[in-house]
C-alpha positions in Angstrom: -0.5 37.7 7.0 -3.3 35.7 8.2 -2.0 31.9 9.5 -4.1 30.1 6.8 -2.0 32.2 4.1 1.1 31.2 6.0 0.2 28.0 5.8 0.1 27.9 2.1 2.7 30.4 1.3 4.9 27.6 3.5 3.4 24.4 1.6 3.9 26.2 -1.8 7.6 26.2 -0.8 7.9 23.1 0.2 6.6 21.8 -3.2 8.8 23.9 -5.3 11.7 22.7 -3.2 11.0 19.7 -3.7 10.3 19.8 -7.3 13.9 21.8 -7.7 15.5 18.8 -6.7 14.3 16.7 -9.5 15.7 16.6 -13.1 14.7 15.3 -16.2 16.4 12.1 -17.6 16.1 8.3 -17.7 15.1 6.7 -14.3 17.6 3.4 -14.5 15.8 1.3 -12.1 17.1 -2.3 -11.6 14.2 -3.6 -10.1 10.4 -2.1 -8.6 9.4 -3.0 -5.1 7.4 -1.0 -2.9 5.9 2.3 -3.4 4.6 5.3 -1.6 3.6 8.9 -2.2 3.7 11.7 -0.8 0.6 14.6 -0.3 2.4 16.3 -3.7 1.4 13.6 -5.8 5.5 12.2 -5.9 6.2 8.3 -6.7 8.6 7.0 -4.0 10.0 3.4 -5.6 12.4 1.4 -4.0 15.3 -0.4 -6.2 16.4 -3.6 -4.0 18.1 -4.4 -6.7 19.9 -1.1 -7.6 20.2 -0.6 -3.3 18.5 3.2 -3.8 15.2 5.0 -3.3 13.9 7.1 -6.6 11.6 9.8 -6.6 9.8 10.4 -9.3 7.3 13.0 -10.7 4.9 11.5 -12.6 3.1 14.8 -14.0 -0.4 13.8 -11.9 -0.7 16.1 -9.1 -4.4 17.4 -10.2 -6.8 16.3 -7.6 -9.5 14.1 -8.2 -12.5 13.1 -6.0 -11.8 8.9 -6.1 -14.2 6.6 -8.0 -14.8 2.9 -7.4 -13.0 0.5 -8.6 -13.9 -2.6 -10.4 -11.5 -4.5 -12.6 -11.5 -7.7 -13.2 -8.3 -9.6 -14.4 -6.4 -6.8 -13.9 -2.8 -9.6 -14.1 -4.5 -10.7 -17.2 -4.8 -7.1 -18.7 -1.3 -6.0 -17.3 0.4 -9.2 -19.0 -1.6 -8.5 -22.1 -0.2 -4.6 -22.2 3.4 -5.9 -21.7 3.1 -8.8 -24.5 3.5 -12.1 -22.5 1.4 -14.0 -20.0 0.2 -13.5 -16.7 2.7 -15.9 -15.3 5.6 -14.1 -16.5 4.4 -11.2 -14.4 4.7 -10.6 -10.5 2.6 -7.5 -9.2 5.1 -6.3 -6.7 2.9 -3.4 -5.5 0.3 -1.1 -5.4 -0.2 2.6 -4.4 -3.0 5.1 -4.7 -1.9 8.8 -5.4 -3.5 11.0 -2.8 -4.4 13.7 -5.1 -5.8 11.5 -8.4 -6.6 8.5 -7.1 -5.4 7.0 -9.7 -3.6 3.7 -8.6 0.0 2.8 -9.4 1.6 -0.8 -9.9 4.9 -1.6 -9.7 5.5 -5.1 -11.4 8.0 -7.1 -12.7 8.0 -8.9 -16.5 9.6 -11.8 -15.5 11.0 -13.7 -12.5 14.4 -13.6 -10.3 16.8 -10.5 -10.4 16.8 -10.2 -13.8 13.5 -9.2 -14.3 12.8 -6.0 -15.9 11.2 -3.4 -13.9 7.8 -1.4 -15.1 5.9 1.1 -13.8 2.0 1.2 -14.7 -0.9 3.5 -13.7 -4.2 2.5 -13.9 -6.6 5.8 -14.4 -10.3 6.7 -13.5 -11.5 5.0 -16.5 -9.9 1.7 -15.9 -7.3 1.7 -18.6 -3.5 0.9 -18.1 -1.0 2.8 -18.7 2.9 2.3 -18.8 4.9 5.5 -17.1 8.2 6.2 -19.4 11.5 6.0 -17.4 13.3 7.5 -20.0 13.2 11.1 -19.9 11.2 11.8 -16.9 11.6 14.1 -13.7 13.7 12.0 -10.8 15.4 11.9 -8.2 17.7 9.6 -6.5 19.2 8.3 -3.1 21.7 5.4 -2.7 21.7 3.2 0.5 25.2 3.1 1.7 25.4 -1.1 3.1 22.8 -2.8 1.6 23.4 -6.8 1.5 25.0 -8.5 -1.5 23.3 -10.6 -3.5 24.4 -13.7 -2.4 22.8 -15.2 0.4 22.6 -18.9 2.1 21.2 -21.7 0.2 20.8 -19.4 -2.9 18.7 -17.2 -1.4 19.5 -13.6 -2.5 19.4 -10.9 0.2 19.8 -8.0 -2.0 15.9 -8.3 -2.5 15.0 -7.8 1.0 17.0 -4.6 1.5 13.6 -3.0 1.0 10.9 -4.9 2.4 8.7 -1.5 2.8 8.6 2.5 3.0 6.0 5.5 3.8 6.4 9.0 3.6 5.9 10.5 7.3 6.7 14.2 8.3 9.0 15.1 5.0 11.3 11.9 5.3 11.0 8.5 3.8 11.0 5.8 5.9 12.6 2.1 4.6 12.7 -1.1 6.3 14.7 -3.7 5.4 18.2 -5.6 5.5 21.9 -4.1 5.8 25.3 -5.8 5.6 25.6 -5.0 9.3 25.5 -7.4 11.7 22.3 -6.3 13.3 20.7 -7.1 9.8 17.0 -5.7 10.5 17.4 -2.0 9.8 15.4 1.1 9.7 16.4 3.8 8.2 15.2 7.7 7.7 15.7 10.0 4.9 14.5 13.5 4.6 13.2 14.7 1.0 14.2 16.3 -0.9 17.0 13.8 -0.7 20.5 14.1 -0.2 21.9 11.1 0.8 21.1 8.4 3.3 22.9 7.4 6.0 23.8 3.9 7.9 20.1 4.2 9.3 19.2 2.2 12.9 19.8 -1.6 13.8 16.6 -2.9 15.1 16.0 -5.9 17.5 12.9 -7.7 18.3 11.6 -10.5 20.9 9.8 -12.8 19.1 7.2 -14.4 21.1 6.2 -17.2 18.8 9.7 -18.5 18.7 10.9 -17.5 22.1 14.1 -15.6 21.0 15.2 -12.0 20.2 15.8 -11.6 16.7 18.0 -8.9 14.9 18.5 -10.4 11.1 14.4 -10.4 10.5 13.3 -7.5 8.6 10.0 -5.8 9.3 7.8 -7.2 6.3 5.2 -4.0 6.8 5.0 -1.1 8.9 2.9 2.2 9.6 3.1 5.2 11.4 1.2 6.1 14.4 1.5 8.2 17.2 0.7 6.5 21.1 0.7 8.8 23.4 1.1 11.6 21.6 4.1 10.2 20.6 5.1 9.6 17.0 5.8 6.1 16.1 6.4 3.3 13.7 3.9 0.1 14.4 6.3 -2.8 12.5 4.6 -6.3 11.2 7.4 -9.6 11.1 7.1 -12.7 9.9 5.4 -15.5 12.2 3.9 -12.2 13.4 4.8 -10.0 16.2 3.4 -6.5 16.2 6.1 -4.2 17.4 6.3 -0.2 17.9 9.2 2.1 17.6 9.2 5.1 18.8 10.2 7.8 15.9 12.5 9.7 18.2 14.8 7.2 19.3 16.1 5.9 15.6 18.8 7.7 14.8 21.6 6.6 12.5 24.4 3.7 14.0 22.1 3.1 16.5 21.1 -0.3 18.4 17.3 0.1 19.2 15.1 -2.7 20.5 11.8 -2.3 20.0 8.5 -3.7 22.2 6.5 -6.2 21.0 2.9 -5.4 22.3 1.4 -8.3 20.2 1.7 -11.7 18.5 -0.6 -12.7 15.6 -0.1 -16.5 14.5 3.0 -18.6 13.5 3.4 -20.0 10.2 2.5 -16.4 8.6 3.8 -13.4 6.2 2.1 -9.9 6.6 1.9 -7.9 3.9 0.6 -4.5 4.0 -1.3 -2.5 6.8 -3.0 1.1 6.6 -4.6 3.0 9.6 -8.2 5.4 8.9 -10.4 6.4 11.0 -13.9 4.8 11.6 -17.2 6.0 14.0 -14.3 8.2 16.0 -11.8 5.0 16.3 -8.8 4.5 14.6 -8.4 1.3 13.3 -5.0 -1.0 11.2 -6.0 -3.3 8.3 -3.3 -5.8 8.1 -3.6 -8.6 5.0 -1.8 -11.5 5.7 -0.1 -14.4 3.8 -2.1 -17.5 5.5 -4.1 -15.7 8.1 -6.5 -13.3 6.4 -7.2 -9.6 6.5 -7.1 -8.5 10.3 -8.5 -5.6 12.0 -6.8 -3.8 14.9 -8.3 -1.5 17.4 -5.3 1.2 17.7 -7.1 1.9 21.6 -4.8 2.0 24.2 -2.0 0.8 22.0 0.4 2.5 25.0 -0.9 0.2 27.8 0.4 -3.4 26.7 3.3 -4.0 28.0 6.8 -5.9 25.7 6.2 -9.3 25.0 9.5 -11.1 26.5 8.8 -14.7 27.1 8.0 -17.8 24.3 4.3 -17.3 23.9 1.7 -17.9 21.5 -0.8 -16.0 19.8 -1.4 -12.8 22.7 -1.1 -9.1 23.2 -3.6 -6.5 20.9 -6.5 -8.4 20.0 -7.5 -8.4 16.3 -10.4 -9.9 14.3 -10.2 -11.4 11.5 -12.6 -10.2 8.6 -13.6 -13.7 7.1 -15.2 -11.7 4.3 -12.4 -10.8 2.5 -10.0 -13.3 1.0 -7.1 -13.8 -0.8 -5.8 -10.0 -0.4 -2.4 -10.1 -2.2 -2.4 -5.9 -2.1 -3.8 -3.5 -0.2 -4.0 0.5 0.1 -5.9 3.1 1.8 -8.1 4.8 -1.5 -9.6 7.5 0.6 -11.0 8.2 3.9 -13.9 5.4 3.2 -12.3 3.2 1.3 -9.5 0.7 0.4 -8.0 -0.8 -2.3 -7.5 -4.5 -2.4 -6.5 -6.4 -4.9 -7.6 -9.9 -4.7 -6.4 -13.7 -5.7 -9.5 -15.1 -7.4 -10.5 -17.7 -9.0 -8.2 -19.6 -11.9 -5.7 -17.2 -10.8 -7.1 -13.8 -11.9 -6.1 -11.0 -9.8 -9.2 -8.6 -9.5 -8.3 -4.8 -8.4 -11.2 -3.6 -6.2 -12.2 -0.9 -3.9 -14.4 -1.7 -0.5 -15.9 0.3 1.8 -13.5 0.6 5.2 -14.8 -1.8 7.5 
C-alpha cells in the first residue's frame, strides 16, 4: 500500500473512532466559554460552570473554501435572534471550523452564573443560526478538582477553571484553575475522551511584579514547537509570555515554566494564533488595554527566563495601531483572521482581515 493511502486509511480511522465515541442526546451545558476544533470539524466547549469539556458534532464537516466576512452589529443581530437586548448578552467566544469556515459563538443570554448557555453558528451567507443541545451527537469529560464557586470578595472561581483550550496532536489542552494549592493548572486530555486527570501545577516569575506566581491562570495560550520541540507559548495577566515545554506536563506534577518576555502592566490578553507570513511565523495576540500585538516566533529558544522585577523586556512585539478594540480573534485561514471588533455606540462588528 502506497504511504499516501496509509495515510488516509489511518485518518479515516481516527475519525470513525472518534465519531464512535459520541452519542446522541441532550448536551446539558451549564455555562459556554471557550471553544476550539479539531481538523474533523468537532466543537470542543468548555463548561466552567458544569467543571467538564463537551465535544460535540455539529453535522458540518463538508469543506468549504472561506469567504470574507463582513457583519455589522453582529451583538445586535445575536440579541435580536435570542429575543432581548444586546446588553443582556456577553459573546464569550468565537471559533472558525477548519473545514467550513463557518464561525461559531459561544455566548451567554444573561449575566453571572446563571446565565443560560447558547451555541450559535454564523454561515457563509451571514445568517445566524442557534445549534440544538437537545438531541445532538456529544461527548463528555469531567475535570476531577476544579474550584468551588465561592471565591474572595465574591468573586467566583468556578468561572476561571477554564480560561482557554486547543486541540494539539489528538488531546485537548485546558488552562485554568484547580482546588490545588498550586492553583494555575494545565491539564491534557486525549480524544476521544475518557477521563481527565489531576493535570500539571504550573508556576511562573512574573517580571512586572517581581514575584513567582502559582494561583494566576494562563488567560491564552498556543502551541508551538522551539527547537523542534513541542511546546505551549502561555499569555498572563499584566503580561508575561511564558513557554512550556509539551513533554514535561504530566499529571500531579509541579512544573515552572520560563518567561522569555514581559508585555506591559495594567493588561488582560485575550486570544493569540500563530500563521505563517513571507516564510516567518508570526503570534497575534489582542489585548485588553494594549492593542493587537505582533510577535516574531524567531529565535523564540535563545531568550533566556525572566527572574528579576523588570519591566516591559524579553521578545520584542509591535503593536498594530490599526486595529482596535479586538474583543475576539481567530485564525480564518492561512491569509486571514477573524476579528471581531468593539465599535462604535457599542456594536460589535465580526470581520475578517488579511494576516498582517
Amino acid at each position: 500500500m502506497k504511504r499516501y493511502s496509509i495515510v488516509l486509511f489511518l485518518a479515516a480511522v481516527c475519525t470513525l473512532s472518534a465519531a464512535s465515541s459520541l452519542s446522541v442526546g441532550k448536551a446539558e451545558l451549564k455555562s459556554a466559554g471557550q471553544l476550539a476544533f479539531n481538523p474533523q470539524g468537532i466543537l470542543f466547549v468548555g463548561d466552567a460552570m458544569g467543571g467538564a469539556i463537551y465535544a460535540l458534532d455539529t453535522d458540518d464537516s463538508k469543506a468549504s473554501a472561506g469567504v470574507a466576512v463582513d457583519v455589522k452589529g453582529a451583538n445586535l443581530k445575536i440579541a435580536a435572534l435570542m429575543g432581548t437586548t444586546p446588553d443582556q448578552i456577553l459573546i464569550n467566544d468565537i471559533a472558525v471550523n477548519p473545514l467550513s469556515h463557518k464561525v461559531y459563538f459561544s455566548v451567554s443570554r444573561g449575566r453571572g452564573p446563571e446565565a443560560v448557555p447558547v451555541l450559535l453558528r454564523l454561515d457563509t451567507l451571514g445568517k445566524f443560526q442557534e445549534i440544538a443541545l437537545g438531541k445532538v451527537k456529544h461527548s463528555k469529560v469531567e475535570l476531577p478538582n476544579v474550584p468551588s464557586a465561592e471565591g474572595r470578595q465574591g468573586a467566583n472561581k468556578r468561572m476561571e477553571a477554564i480560561t482557554d483550550l486547543a486541540f494539539v496532536d489528538g488531546n485537548v489542552f485546558v488552562a485554568g484553575l484547580s482546588n490545588e494549592e498550586f492553583a494555575s493548572t494545565l491539564r491534557s486530555i486525549p480524544y476521544p475522551f475518557t477521563t481527565a486527570d489531576k493535570g500539571t501545577n504550573v508556576e511562573i516569575f512574573h517580571g512586572a511584579h517581581g514575584r513567582f506566581e502559582t494561583n494566576s491562570p494562563v488567560r491564552t495560550f498556543v502551541s508551538y514547537k522551539i527547537a523542534g520541540k513541542p511546546h505551549l507559548l502561555a499569555a498572563y495577566t499584566c503580561t508575561p509570555l511564558v513557554k512550556f515545554p509539551i513533554s514535561e506536563l504530566k499529571p500531579g506534577q509541579k512544573v515552572m515554566g520560563t518567561t522569555i518576555a514581559e508585555l506591559g502592566a495594567g493588561n488582560r490578553p485575550m486570544d493569540m494564533i500563530v500563521y505563517t507570513k513571507g516564510g516567518t511565523d508570526y503570534i497575534l495576540m489582542n489585548n485588553s488595554s494594549r492593542g493587537v500585538m505582533k510577535i516574531s516566533t524567531a529565535n523564540l529558544e535563545g531568550y533566556e527566563g525572566i527572574t528579576k522585577k523588570t519591566d516591559i523586556t524579553g521578545v520584542p512585539y509591535e503593536t498594530l495601531a490599526e486595529f482596535k478594540g479586538v474583543e475576539q480573534l481567530d485564525l480564518y485561514d492561512s491569509t486571514r483572521a477573524l476579528m471581531l471588533i468593539r465599535g462604535e455606540a457599542g456594536s460589535l462588528d465580526l470581520k475578517t482581515i488579511s494576516l498582517p
